[in-house]
SETI-660859 format. One record per residue (C-alpha): x, y, z. Coordinates in steps of 0.02 Angstrom, whole numbers, padded with zeros to 5 digits, always signed. Layout:
BEGIN
XYZ ...
# end
This chain:
BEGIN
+00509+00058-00810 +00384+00201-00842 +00306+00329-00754 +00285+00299-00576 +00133+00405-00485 +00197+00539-00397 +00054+00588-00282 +00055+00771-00189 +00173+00813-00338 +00189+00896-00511 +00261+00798-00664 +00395+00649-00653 +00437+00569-00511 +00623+00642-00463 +00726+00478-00441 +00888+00485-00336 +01025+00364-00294 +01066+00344-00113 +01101+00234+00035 +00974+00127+00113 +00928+00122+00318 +00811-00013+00380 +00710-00035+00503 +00667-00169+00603 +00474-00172+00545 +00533-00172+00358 +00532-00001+00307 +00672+00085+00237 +00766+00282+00243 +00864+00308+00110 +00999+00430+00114 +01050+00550-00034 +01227+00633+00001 +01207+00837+00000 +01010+00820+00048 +00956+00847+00227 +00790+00753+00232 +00808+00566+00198 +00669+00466+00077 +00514+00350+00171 +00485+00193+00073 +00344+00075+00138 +00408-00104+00189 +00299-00172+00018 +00415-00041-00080 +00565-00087-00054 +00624-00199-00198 +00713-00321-00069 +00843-00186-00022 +00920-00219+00127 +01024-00110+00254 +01182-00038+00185 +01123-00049-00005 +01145+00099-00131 +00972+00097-00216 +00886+00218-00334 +00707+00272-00264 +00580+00388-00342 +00490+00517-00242 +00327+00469-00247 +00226+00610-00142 +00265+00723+00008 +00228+00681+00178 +00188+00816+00328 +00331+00814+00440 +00348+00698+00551 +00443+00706+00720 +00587+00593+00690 +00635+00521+00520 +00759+00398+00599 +00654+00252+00679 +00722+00203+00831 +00831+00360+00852 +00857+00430+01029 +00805+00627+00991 +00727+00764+01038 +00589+00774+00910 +00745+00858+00787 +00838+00708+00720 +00758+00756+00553 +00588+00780+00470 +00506+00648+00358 +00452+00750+00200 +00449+00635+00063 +00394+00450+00021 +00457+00344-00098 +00498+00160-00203 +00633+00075-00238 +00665+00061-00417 +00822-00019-00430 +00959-00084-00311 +01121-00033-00382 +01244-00101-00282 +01222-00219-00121 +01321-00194+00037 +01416-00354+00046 +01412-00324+00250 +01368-00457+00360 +01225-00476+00478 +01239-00549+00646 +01096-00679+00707 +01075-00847+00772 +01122-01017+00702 +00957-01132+00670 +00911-01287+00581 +00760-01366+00536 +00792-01546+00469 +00931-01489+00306 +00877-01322+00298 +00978-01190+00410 +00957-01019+00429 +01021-00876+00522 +00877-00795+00641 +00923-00617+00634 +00900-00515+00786 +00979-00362+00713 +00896-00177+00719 +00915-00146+00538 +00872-00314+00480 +00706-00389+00498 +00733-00549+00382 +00788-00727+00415 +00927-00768+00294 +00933-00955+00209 +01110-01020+00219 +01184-01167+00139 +01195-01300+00295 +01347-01395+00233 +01450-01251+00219 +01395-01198+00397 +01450-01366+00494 +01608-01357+00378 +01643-01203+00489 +01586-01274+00641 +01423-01173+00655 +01306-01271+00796 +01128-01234+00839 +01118-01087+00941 +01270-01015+00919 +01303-00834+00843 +01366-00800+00674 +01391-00678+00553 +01309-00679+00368 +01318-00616+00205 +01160-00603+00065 +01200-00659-00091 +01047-00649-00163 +00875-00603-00136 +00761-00617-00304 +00598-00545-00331 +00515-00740-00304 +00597-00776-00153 +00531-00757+00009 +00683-00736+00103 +00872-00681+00070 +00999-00820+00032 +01156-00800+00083 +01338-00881+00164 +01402-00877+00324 +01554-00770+00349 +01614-00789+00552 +01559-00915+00679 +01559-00805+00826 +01522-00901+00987 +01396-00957+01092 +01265-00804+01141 +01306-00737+01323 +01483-00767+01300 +01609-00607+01293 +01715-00625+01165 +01564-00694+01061 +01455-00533+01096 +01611-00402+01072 +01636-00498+00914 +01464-00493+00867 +01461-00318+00887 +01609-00311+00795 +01547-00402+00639 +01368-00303+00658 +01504-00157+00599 +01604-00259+00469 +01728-00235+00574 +01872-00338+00573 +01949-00401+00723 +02115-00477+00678 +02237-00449+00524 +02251-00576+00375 +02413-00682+00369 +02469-00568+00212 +02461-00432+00308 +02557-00470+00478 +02686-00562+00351 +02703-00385+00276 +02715-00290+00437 +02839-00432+00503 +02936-00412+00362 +02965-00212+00371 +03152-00173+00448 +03187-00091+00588 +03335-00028+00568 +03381+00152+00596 +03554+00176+00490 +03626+00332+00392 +03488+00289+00268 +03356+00323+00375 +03421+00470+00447 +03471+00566+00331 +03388+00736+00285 +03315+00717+00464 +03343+00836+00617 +03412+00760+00766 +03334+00790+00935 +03398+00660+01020 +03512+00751+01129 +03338+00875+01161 +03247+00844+01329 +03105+00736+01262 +02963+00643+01338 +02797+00557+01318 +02634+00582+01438 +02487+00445+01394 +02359+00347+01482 +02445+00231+01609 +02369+00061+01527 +02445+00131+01363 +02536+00014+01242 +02584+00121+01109 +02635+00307+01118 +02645+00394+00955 +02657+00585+01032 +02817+00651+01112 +02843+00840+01157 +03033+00919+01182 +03070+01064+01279 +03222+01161+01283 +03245+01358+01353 +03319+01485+01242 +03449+01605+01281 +03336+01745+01222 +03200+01695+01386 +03087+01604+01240 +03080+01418+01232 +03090+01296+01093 +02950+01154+01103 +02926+01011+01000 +02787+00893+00957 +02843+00743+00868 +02740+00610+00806 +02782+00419+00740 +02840+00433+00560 +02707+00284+00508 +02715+00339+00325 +02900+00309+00330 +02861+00132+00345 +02698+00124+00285 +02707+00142+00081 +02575+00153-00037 +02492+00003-00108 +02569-00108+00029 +02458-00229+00107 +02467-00136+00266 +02420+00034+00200 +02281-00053+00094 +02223-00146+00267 +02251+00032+00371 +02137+00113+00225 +02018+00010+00235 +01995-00007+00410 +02024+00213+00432 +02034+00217+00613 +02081+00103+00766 +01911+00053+00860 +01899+00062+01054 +01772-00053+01118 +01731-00072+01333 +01862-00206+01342 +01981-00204+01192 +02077-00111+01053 +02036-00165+00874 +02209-00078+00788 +02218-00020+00636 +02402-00066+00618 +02488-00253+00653 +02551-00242+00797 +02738-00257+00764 +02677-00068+00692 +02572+00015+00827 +02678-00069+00983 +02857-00059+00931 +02920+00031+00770 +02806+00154+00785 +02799+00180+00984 +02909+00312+01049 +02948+00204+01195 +03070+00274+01296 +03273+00258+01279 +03248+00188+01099 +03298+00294+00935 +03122+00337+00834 +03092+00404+00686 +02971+00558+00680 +02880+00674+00604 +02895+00844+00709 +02834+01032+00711 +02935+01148+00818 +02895+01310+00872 +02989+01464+00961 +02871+01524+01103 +02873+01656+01198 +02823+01664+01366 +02656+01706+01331 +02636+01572+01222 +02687+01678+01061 +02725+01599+00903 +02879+01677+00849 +02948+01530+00722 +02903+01367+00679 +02982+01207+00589 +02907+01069+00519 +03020+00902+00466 +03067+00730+00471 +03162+00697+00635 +03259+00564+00751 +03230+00583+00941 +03253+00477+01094 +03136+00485+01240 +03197+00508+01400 +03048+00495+01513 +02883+00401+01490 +02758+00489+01572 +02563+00442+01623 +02456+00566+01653 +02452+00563+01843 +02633+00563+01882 +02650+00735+01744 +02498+00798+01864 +02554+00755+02029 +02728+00887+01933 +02593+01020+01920 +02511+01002+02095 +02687+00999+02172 +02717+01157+02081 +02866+01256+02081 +02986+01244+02243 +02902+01086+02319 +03047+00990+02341 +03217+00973+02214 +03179+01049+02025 +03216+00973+01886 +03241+00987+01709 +03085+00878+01672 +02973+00950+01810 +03026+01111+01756 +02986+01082+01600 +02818+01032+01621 +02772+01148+01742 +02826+01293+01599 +02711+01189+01458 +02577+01186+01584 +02556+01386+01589 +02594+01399+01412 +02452+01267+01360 +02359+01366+01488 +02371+01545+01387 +02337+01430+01234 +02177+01391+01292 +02110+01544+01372 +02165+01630+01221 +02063+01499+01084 +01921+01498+01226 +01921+01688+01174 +01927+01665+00995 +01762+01569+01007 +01790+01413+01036 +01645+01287+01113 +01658+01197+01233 +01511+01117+01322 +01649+01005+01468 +01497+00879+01459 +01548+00713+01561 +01621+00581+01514 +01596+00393+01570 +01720+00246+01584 +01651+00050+01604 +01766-00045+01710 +01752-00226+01678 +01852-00386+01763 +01971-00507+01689 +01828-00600+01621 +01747-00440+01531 +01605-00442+01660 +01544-00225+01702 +01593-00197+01875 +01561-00026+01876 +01541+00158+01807 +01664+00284+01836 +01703+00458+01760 +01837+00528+01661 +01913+00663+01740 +02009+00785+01640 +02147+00874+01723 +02278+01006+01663 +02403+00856+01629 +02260+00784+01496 +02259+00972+01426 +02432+01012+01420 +02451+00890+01291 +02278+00915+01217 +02337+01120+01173 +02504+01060+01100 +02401+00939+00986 +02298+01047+00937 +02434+01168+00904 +02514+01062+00805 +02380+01008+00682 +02324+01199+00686 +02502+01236+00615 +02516+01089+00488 +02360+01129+00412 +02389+01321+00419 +02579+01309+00340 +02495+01199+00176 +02360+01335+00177 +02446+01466+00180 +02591+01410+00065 +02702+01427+00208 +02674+01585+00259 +02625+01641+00444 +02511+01780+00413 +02375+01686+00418 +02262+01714+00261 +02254+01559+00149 +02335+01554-00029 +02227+01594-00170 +02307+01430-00268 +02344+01325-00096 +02383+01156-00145 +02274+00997-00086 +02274+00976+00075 +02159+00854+00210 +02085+00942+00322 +01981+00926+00481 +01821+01037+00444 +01696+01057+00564 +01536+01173+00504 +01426+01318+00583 +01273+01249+00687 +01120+01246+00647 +01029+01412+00662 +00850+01342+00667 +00891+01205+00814 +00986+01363+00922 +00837+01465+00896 +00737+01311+00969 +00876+01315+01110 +00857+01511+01131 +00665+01474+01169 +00699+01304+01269 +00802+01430+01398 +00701+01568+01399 +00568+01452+01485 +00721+01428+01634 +00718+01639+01644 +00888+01622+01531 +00910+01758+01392 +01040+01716+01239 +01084+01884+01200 +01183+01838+01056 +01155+01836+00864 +01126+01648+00850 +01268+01647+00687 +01455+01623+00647 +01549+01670+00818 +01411+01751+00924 +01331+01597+00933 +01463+01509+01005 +01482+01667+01130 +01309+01655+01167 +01307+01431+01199 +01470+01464+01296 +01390+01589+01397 +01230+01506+01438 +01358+01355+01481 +01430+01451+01596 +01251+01529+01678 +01178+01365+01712 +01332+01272+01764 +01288+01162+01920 +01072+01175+01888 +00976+01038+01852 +00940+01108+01657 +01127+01114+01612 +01117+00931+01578 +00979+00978+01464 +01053+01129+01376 +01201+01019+01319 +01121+00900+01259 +01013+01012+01121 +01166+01141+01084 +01265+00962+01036 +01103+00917+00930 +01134+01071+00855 +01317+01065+00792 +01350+01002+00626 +01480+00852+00603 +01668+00858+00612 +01734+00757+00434 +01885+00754+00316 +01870+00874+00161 +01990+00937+00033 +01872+01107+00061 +01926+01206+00200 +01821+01301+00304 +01881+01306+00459 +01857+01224+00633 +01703+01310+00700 +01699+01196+00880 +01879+01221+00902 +01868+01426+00822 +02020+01378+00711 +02011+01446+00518 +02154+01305+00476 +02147+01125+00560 +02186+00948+00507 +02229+00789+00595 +02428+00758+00608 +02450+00718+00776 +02384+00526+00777 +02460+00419+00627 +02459+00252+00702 +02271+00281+00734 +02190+00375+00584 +02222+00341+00431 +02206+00528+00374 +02358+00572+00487 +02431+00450+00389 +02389+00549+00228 +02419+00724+00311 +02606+00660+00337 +02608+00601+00150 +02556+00759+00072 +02643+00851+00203 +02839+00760+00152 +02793+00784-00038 +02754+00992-00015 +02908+01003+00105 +03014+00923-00036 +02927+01041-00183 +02807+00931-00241 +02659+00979-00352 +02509+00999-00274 +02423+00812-00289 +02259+00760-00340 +02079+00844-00261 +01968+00719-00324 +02048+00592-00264 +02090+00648-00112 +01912+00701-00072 +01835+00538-00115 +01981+00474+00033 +01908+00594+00147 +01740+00540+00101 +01775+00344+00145 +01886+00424+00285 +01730+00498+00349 +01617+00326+00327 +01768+00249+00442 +01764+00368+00575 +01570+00344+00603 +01551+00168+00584 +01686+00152+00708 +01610+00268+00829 +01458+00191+00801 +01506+00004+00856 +01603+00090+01014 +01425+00137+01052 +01367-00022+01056 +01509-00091+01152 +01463+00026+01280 +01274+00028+01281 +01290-00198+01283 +01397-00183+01451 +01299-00044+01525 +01142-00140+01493 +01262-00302+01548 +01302-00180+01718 +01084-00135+01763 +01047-00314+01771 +01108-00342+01936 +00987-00192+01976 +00821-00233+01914 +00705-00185+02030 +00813-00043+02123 +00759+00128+02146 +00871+00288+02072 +00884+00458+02060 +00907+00547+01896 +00848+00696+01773 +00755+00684+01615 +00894+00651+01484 +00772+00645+01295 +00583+00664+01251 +00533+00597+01093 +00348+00533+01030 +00360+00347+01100 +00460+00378+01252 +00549+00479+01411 +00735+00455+01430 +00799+00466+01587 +00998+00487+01662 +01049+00429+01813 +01144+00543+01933 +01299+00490+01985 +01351+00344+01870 +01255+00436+01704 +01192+00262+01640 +01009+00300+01511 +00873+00218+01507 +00681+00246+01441 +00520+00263+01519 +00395+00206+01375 +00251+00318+01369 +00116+00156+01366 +00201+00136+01542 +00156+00309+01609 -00008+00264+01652 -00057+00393+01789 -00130+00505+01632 -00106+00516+01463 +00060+00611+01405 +00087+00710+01225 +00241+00749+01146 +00275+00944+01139 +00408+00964+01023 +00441+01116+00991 +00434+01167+01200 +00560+00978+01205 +00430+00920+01322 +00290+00793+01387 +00102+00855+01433 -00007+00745+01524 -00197+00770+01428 -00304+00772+01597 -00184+00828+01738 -00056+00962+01626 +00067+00873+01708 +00227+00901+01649 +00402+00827+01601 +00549+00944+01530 +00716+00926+01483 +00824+00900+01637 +00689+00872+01775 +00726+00785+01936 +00649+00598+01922 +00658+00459+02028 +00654+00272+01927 +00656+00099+01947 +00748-00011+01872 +00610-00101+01744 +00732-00226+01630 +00899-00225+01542 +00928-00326+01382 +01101-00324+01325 +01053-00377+01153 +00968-00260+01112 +01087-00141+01205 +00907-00077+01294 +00873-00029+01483 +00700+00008+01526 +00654+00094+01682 +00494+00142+01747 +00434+00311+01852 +00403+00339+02030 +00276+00467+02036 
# end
């Protein structure tokens, strides 16, 4: 290939292999796992790469830093600097994902007319094969490039999905969907499989398991719920302490290696919420009845049970395969409307009784891991409620109460304890074994010192001081503090929003360090098997060390977390889009209306703005603010008008109108009221 110039730089040009991000305009980020700052390569440099392809690209020459390295990136001027430029030397592997677009013809050519963020090319597609599907002019589809050679002047490629006609719902949450490679129903092989898995629940199945079925036992879940894979038991003690369970559907009892369902779950990682619809990760024979601890029906479990005292004292723990039998099925406002009642409103009984004793005990559990450090920014949370149709009809918020965080303590409890047992090597004392054997675990890192330091300063302009060393636990001290100072002022909003920029990334490793959000030095995921596919791992690994297995494979398993990891985001990332297509769906009715709200993001093109009340985001381009002419102060997270020093901070009071909404491109545009 020889030597490529390498401009700003000394000798070779250092090539890397990493993961391609495009842009709309052509240009490319590529990615290298373990470096912070991603690689610029010019639109002409590209070699034809395309989003989602692993590509090697040689530096070329630094660049000054540059305010966002992420085009199109909602940020505060921190989402990453642009250091180095680069070209594509080789494309090493191509994504295989499809690209969503629009069906078009021109006499027996057809194409797909991509209107896709991170795809700015028209792919050629064969037109027989399209009507063989049933593609028609104008509808949506979803393609795959097959090919893209250094003569041609656009990618050819198949169609994978007819999708529907634009507009329609199923057609856009399918779209959205397919944008993700997500899949939205199960292959025949794989419901055959599922069907095919027995239910029964004889001797064989239950033996070497504890039997709780004669325990008080119950589940509390979302009323609209249609599986429930968490249980908890309760029982007093003669001694004053009480024995509490949490049991969780044994998936990996039915669920073997190599099966097609565990190669589908695998795959997939995770179950995918979207506004209107659950995309499972399990057939539904699975996640809805063998696996659902619906109540009155024997279940197979996988269970830890402690010995608490009554201040929430560990004083033993157990952690096996069990059999229980729910007696109660529980949504979350009939267990609160137990705790508001409280204790000698009307007749007691054993299941108000014992909720109202795992409500004070998940209590002490949380002041006490609130004490250890733990973060917790309580920022608010916003539901879509759409019709039978899929249509928005409005935006409500989630309220958390103590029935949501009873059971959110005993979770975490739980996964705390799995992960700390394996750690440990069984012991409870709390330091981790010098030869522990392989374990998944839920890591989550320290923040970033440099962005809190940028937060320290941000404040200080409010007359707020963070007193704190801005590492390991005083920093979370001092973000929970300043929380707590500005709770209910207009910058809170604002403060949130750069201390979350700040925190590193919760992800599966083999490599513990610790939980720094949740201040826990042992943590893992255990608690949600019909849902994650690393539960379903953690229960594996978990049954083979309870049985005196050897300790299994770290490469492997790491390189599971690692796809595990992939899973998790893309997932998150196309419940996003769900969300941000019907809020955008939900401001069209209200073009033109006038709202209140508080500046939500600055960046270099543009003012983001959050409405009070019903927290729906939208920008305010800076061409449109034409009463002067506005600079981006990044480092003060702020705009600066040139002539009048007007300015625009982080969680300012702003009044908008409603400019535009384009669910497409998942986009509301407002415009400001001086």
């Amino acid at each position: 290939m020889g030597k490529k110039k390498n401009k700003g730089r000394k000798g070779p040009a250092p090539v890397y292999e990493g993961k391609v991000q495009m842009t709309r305009e052509g240009y490319i980020f590529v990615s290298v796992e373990g470096q912070d700052d991603d690689i610029y390569v010019k639109a002409a440099k590209t070699r034809n790469a395309l989003d989602g392809d692993i590509v090697k690209v040689a530096v070329t020459k630094d660049l000054p830093t540059r305010a966002s390295s992420s085009a199109g990136q909602r940020g505060f001027g921190q989402d990453g600097p642009r250091k180095r430029e680069g070209e594509v030397i080789e494309i090493v592997r191509r994504s295989g994902r499809t690209f969503v677009g629009v069906f078009h013809t021109v006499g027996a050519q057809a194409w797909v007319l991509m209107q896709a963020k991170n795809m700015p090319y028209d792919i050629e597609v064969d037109a027989e094969q399209a009507a063989a599907l049933g593609a028609k002019r104008g509808m949506k589809v979803s393609a795959v490039v097959d090919s893209w050679g250094r003569r041609d002047y656009a990618p050819k490629g198949h169609i994978a999905e007819v999708l529907g006609f634009p507009g329609e719902n199923n057609t856009e949450m399918h779209a959205i969907l397919a944008e993700f490679n997500l899949p939205w129903r199960f292959e025949k092989e794989v419901e055959d499989a599922a069907d095919a898995i027995s239910e029964k629940i004889g001797k064989a199945e239950l033996k070497g398991r504890a039997d709780f079925r004669d325990t008080l036992t119950f589940t509390i879940d979302p009323a609209d719920a249609k599986d429930f894979d968490d249980a908890l038991s309760f029982k007093p003690l003669p001694n004053g302490n009480y024995e509490v369970g949490v049991h969780i559907a044994d998936v990996s009892w039915y669920v073997k290696p190599g099966t097609p369902v565990d190669k589908e779950a695998r795959e997939r990682g995770t179950s995918v919420y979207l506004v209107d619809r659950t995309v499972p990760m399990l057939p539904e024979k699975l996640c809805n009845k063998l696996c659902s601890l619906r109540p009155h029906e024997d279940k197979l479990t996988f269970s830890v049970v402690w010995q608490l005292s009554p201040k929430a004292e560990i004083k033993s723990r157990w952690i096996g395969r069990t059999v229980i039998n729910s007696d109660f099925r529980l949504d979350y406002d009939q267990a609160q409307s137990i705790i508001e009642a409280g204790e000698g409103q009307g007749a007691t009984t054993a299941l108000n009784d014992a909720i109202l004793t795992l409500n004070k005990l998940a209590s002490v559990l949380k002041e006490r891991r609130m004490k250890m450090g733990a973060v917790d920014f309580d920022r608010p949370e916003m539901k879509v409620i759409v019709d039978e149709q899929g249509r928005p009809v409005d935006v409500v918020q989630k309220v958390s109460k103590e029935s949501n965080w009873l059971i959110e303590e005993f979770m975490l409890l739980a996964n705390r304890t799995v992960a700390e047992f394996v750690a440990t090597d069984g012991r409870m004392n709390g330091v981790a074994a010098k030869n522990a054997k392989t374990f998944v675990y839920r890591v989550h890192d320290e923040p970033n010192t440099e962005k809190l330091e940028s937060l320290k300063e941000f404040a200080k302009g409010f007359g707020y001081k963070m007193e704190y060393q801005l590492v390991g636990r005083d920093a979370a001290r001092a973000l929970n503090k300043l929380m707590a100072q500005s709770d209910g002022t207009p910058e809170e909003a604002a403060f949130k929003e750069i201390a979350l920029r700040s925190m590193a990334k919760a992800k599966y490793s083999t490599d513990n360090i610790g939980h720094y959000g949740l201040a826990f030095d042992f943590y893992t995921h255990f608690t949600s098997p019909i849902r994650r596919y690393p539960d379903t791992m953690v229960h594996r690994l978990l049954s083979s060390y309870l049985a005196g297995g050897e300790s299994a494979n770290k490469s492997y398993y790491e390189g599971e977390c690692m796809h595990a990891s992939e899973r998790e985001v893309v997932a998150a990332d196309a419940e996003r889009a769900s969300v941000k297509y019907k809020l955008a769906e939900y401001m069209q009715s209200r073009i033109g209306q006038e709202f209140p709200g508080h500046v939500s993001g600055i960046t270099e093109w543009g003012m983001y703005v959050e409405l009070d009340g019903n927290h729906v985001e939208g920008m305010i381009a800076l061409r449109e603010m034409r009463s002067d002419w506005f600079e981006f102060d990044e480092k003060r997270y702020r705009l600066v008008g040139r002539r009048s020093r007007k300015t625009y901070r982080l969680g300012d009071p702003v009044r908008i109108r409603v400019k535009g909404a384009e669910p497409e491109q998942r986009q509301i545009d407002f415009e400001l009221i001086d």
